[in-house]
Structures are given as C-alpha cells and as structure tokens.
C-alpha positions in Angstrom: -16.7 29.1 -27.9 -14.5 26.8 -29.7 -15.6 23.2 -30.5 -12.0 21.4 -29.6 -12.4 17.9 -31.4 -10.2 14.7 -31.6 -10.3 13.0 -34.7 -9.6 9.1 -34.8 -8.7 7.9 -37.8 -6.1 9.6 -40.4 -7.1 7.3 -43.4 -8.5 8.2 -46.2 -12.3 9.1 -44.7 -10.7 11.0 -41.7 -8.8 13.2 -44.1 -12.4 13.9 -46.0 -13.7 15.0 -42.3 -10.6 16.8 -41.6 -10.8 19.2 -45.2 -14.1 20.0 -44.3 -13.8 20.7 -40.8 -11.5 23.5 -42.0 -14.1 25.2 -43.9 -16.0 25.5 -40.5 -15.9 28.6 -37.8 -15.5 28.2 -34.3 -13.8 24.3 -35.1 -10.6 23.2 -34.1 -8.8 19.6 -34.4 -6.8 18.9 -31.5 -5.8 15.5 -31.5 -5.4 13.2 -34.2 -5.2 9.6 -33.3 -4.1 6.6 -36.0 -2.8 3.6 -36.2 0.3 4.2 -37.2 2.3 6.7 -35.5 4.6 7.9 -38.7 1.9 8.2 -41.2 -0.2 10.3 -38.1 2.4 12.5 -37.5 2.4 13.5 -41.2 -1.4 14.2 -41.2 -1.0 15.9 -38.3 1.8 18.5 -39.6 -0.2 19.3 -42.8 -3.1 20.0 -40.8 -1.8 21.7 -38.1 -2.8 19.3 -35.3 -0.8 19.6 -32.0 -1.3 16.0 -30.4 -0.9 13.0 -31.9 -1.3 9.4 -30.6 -2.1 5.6 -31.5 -4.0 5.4 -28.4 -8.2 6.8 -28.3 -7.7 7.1 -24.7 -5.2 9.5 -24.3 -7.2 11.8 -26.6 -10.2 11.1 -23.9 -8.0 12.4 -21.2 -7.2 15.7 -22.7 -9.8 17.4 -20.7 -10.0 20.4 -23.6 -11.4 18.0 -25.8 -15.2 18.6 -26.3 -16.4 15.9 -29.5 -14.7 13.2 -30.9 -15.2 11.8 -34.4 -14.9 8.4 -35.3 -13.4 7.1 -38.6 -11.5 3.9 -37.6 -12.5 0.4 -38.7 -16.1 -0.9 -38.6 -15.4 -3.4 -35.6 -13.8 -0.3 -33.4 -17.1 2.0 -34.2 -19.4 0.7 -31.4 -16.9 -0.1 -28.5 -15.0 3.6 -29.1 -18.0 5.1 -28.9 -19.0 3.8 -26.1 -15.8 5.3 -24.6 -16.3 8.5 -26.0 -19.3 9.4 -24.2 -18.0 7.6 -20.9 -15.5 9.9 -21.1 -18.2 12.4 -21.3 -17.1 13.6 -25.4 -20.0 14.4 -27.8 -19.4 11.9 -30.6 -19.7 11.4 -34.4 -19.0 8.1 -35.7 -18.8 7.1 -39.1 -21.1 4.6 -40.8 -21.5 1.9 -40.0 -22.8 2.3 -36.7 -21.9 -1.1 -36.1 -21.6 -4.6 -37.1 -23.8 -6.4 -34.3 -27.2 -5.5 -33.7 -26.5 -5.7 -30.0 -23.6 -3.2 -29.9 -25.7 -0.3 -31.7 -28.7 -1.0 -29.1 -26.0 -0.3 -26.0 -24.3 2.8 -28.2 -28.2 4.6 -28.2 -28.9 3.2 -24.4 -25.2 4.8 -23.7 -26.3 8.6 -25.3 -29.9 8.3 -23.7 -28.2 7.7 -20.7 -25.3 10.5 -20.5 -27.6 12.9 -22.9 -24.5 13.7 -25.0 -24.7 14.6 -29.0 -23.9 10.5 -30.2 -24.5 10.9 -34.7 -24.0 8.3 -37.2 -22.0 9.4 -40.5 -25.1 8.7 -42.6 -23.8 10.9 -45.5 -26.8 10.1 -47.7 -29.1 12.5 -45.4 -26.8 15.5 -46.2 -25.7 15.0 -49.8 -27.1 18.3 -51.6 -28.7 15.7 -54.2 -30.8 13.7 -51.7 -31.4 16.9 -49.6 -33.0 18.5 -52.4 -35.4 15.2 -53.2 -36.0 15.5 -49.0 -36.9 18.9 -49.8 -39.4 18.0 -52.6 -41.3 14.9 -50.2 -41.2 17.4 -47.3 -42.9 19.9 -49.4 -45.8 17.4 -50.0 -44.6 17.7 -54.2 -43.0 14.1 -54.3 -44.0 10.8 -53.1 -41.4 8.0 -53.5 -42.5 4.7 -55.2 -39.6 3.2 -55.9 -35.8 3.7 -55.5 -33.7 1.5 -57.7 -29.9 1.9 -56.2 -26.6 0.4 -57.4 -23.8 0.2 -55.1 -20.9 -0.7 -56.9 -16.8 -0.9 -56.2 -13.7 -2.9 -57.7 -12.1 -4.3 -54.6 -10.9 -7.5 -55.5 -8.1 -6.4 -53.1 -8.1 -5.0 -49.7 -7.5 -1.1 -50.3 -9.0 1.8 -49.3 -10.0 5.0 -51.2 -6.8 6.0 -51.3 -5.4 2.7 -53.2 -3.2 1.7 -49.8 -3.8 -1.6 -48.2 -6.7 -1.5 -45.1 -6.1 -3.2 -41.9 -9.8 -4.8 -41.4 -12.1 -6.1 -44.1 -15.2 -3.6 -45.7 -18.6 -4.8 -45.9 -21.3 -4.6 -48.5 -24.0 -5.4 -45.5 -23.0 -3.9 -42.7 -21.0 -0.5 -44.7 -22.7 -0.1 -48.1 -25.7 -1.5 -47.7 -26.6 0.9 -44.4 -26.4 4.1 -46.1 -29.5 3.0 -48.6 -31.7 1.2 -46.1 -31.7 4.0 -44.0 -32.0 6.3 -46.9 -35.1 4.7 -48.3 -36.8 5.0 -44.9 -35.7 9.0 -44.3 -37.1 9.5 -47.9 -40.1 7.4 -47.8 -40.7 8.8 -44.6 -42.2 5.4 -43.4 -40.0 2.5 -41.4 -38.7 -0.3 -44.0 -41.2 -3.4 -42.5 -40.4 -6.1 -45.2 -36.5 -6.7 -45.9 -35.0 -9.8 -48.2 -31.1 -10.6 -49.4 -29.3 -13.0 -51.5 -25.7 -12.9 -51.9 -22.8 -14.1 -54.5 -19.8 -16.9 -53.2 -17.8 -15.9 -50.3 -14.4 -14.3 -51.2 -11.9 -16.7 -50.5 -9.5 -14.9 -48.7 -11.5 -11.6 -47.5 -14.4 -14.2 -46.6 -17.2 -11.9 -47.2 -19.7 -12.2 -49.9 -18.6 -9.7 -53.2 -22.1 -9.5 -54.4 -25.9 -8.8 -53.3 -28.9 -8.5 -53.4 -32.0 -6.5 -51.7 -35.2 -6.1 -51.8 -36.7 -3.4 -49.4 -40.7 -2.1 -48.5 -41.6 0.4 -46.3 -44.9 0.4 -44.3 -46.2 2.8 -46.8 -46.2 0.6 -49.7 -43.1 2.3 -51.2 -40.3 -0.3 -52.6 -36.2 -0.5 -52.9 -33.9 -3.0 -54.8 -30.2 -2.6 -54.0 -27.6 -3.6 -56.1 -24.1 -4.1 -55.1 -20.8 -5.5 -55.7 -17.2 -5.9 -55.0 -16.8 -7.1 -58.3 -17.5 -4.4 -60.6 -14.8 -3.1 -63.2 -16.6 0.7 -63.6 -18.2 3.3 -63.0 -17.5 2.9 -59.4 -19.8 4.7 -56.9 -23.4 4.5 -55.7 -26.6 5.6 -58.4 -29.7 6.2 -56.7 -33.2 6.2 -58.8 -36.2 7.9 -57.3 -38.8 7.2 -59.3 -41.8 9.1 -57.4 -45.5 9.9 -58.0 -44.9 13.3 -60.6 -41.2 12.7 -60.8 -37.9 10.8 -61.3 -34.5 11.8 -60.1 -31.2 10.0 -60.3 -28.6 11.0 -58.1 -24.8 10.5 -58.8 -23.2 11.1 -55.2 -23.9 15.5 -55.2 -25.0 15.8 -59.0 -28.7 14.7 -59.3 -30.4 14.4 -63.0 -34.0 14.1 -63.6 -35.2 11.4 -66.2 -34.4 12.9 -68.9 -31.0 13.1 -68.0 -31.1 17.1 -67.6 -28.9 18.0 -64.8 -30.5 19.9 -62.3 -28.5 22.8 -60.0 -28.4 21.7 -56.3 -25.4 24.2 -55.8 -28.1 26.5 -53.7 -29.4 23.5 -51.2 -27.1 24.2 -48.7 -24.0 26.0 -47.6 -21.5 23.6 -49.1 -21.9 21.0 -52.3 -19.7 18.8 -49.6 -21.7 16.0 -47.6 -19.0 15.3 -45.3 -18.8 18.5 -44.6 -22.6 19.2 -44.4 -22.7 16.3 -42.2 -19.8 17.4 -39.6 -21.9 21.0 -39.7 -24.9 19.4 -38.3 -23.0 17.3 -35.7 -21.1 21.0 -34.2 -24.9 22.7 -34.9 -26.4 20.1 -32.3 -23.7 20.0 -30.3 -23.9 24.2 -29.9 -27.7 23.8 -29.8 -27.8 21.1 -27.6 -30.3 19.3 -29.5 -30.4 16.1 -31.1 -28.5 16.0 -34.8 -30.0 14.7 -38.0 -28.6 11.1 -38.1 -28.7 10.5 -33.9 -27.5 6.9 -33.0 -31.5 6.8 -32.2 -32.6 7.9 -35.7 -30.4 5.3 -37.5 -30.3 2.3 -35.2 -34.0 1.0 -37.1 -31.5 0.9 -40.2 -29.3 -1.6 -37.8 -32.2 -4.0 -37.3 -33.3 -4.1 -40.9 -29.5 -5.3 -41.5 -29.8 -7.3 -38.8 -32.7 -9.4 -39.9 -30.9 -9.9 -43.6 -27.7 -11.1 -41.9 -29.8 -13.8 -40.2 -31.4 -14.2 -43.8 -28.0 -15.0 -45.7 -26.6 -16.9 -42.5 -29.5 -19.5 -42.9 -31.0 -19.1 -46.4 -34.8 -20.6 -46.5 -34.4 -21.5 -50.6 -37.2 -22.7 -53.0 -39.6 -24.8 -51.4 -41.8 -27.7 -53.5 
C-alpha cells in the first residue's frame, strides 16, 4: 500500500523532507500546501506533486490522503496538528512541537485520543552521528557525563536556510534549544530534573533574545551547557561534545570525531547518512506498523516542559541575592 502524504510547507525545510521522501518506497506526495501560491506551484512541478493549495484544509479533505507533515512556522505547528488528526491524518510535525507548554499538552491528549501516528521532527534522534553514540549507551559501553553543545547561526536578519526573507520570527528557545534538551535526556537515558537560562538583550526589531545560555542535569547526575547565538559570524551549525565515562565524541551534524579529532565512519549506522530522511523513514515505519514512532508527541513533550520552566526563568529573572 501506498503512504499518500500532504506536505505543508514548501520552504526551505519542506524541500529537505520532500528530497528524502523520494528516496523512500511505497511514498507518494500528493499535495503540497504553501503560503504562497506561485512559489508552490514551482515546488510542486519539480516534484511532481498534483495538488497544490495555500489552504491546510483542503489538503485534509482529500480523502486519499493518509499522513501529513508539518513544516510551516512555529506558531502554526500545534493548532495544524491538531487539525490533522481531527481530520483523522497520521502526522509529523517539525520541531518545535510548539511554543506554549499548553498547546503541546492538548497535541499528545489529541493522539492519545484518536490513536493516530502524531511525531515530532526531533532530528537529533536520527542523525547517523548521535545514533551511533545511542548505539554505544544502549550497548552498556558509554555513559554520558557531560555534553558541551554550541548552537550557533548569523541571523541578524530574518531569512531562512535558503537566504529568502521568513514570514514569522525563529527562536533560540523554543526551535534550537529543543533539539539539545531533548537530546541530552534520549542520550542520558534519564529525564533532565534541574534546568537554568540566561539570555543576551532583546533584538530590537525581531524582539527575541540573540544569545543564551543553559545549564541542564538529568536525574542521573549527568550535565549539559548549551551555547547559542544569533550573533555568530562562523562556523554556523550545532557541535555536540559527549564527553562519557571511556569516551569522548564530538559530533558535527552527520560526521562525528572522537577526541582526538580522528573521524570515525558512521556511513554503516543506518540506511541513509540523511537525518531528515531517516527521520521521515521512521514516521512511514510506524505509521505501516502501527506502533508508536521514535520522537511521539509523548516522547518529546518532557523536552516542552523543561523549555517551559526556562521561559518562566528569563521572563522573571531571580538575579544575585546579598
């Protein structure tokens, strides 16, 4: 049987999902909605895709359509997922799961509910770099200490990946800072229990802060500082240090390195060096299986919380006391 999907989104992330959806059997994209119809359209030719809309729910009413994936802005993710699975879709949206605590918690009452396949894009989890480190804890050959992370991007400006203007404002909280905190957790295979943040002035215009800091410790004992910015003029990207009890591994997006800066081959992890692709794999897998996915709505909404609680944090800042 062929998984029929809509995708929603036809910026630069939706065109990362739509590449590697090609590269996997028995998956076909149907429907392509955006925001602008033009731009759509020319998505759409190059990819083959039949129907094209600005408008989610006429890609819900096309009764074909099995699984919808998510890659719109942050402040749609929650609501249009909700939709999705009203409309009785299996759904994958991208990180973040959402930007309000409260929203998440109805998104995983809403799949517990109806049952449906509802997965977060939690790339980090399927990245062949951070499988194979998941590979060594699962094993029982690594236990993480520490990760030291640096997420870091020049966006001084509003543009995407693609260098074109974006029509809603990122967030180093709510975006960048989700794919570590629920990271950390996964790989120190213990909930994060003690969370704390500082952040750099608020942009002017984009009103968001452009830098911060966190500091991260999971029930086990094991620690995480994150490290990111807005402002940073190169490299760009996120470097991930796992220093663990026999070993340390840094991971640049799919190469990983141990500490001696020897690269190590993670081409055999899995089927693809591709985490989007890995990613949308697992979501079709579950969806086939008709089991939960790696990266649920369940699985990642802890990660919520955490950012949650640092929100409330920066919003009311206790400072030096005495």
């Amino acid at each position: 049987m062929t998984i029929k999907v809509a995708l929603a989104g036809a910026g630069a992330f939706g065109i990362k999902h739509l590449d590697g959806i090609k590269l996997i059997d028995g998956v076909e994209v149907v429907s392509l909605i955006g925001r602008e119809l033009a731009k759509t359209q020319e998505v759409a030719d190059k990819y083959g895709i039949a129907h094209v809309t600005t408008d989610l729910q006429a890609s819900l009413a096309i009764k074909e359509v099995d699984a919808v994936i998510l890659c719109t802005p942050t402040q749609m993710h929650a609501s249009q997922a909700l939709a999705c699975m009203q409309a009785g879709k299996h759904v994958q949206v991208e990180i973040p799961l959402c930007d309000v605590l409260k929203d998440g918690q109805q998104v995983v009452a809403m799949q517990k509910q109806t049952g449906l396949v509802a997965m977060c894009g939690h790339t980090r989890r399927f990245n062949p770099s951070h499988q194979f480190v998941h590979q060594q804890i699962q094993s029982g050959q690594l236990n993480i200490y520490q990760m030291d992370v640096q997420t870091y991007f020049f966006r001084r400006t509003n543009m995407n990946a693609l260098g074109q203007p974006r029509s809603w404002t990122d967030h180093l909280l709510w975006h960048h800072a989700a794919h570590t905190v629920d990271l950390f957790a996964y790989q120190a295979g213990s909930p994060v229990v003690k969370a704390h943040a500082i952040q750099g002035p608020i942009h002017p215009t984009l009103g968001i802060a452009m830098d911060m800091s966190i500091q991260l410790q999971a029930a086990n004992g094991a620690i995480c500082t994150l490290s990111l910015s807005f402002n940073n003029d190169g490299p760009l990207g996120t470097f991930f240090r796992y220093i663990g009890d026999n070993a340390t591994y840094i991971a640049r997006y799919d190469d990983l390195f141990n500490g001696k800066e020897e690269k190590l081959d993670v081409s055999k992890v899995a089927v693809s060096m591709n985490g989007i692709e890995l990613q949308d794999r697992e979501f079709f897998a579950a969806i086939r299986e008709g089991r939960e996915p790696n990266a649920s709505v369940a699985q990642v909404l802890p990660c919520y919380q955490v950012l949650h609680d640092l929100e409330q944090q920066l919003i009311s800042p206790s400072g030096l006391t005495g």
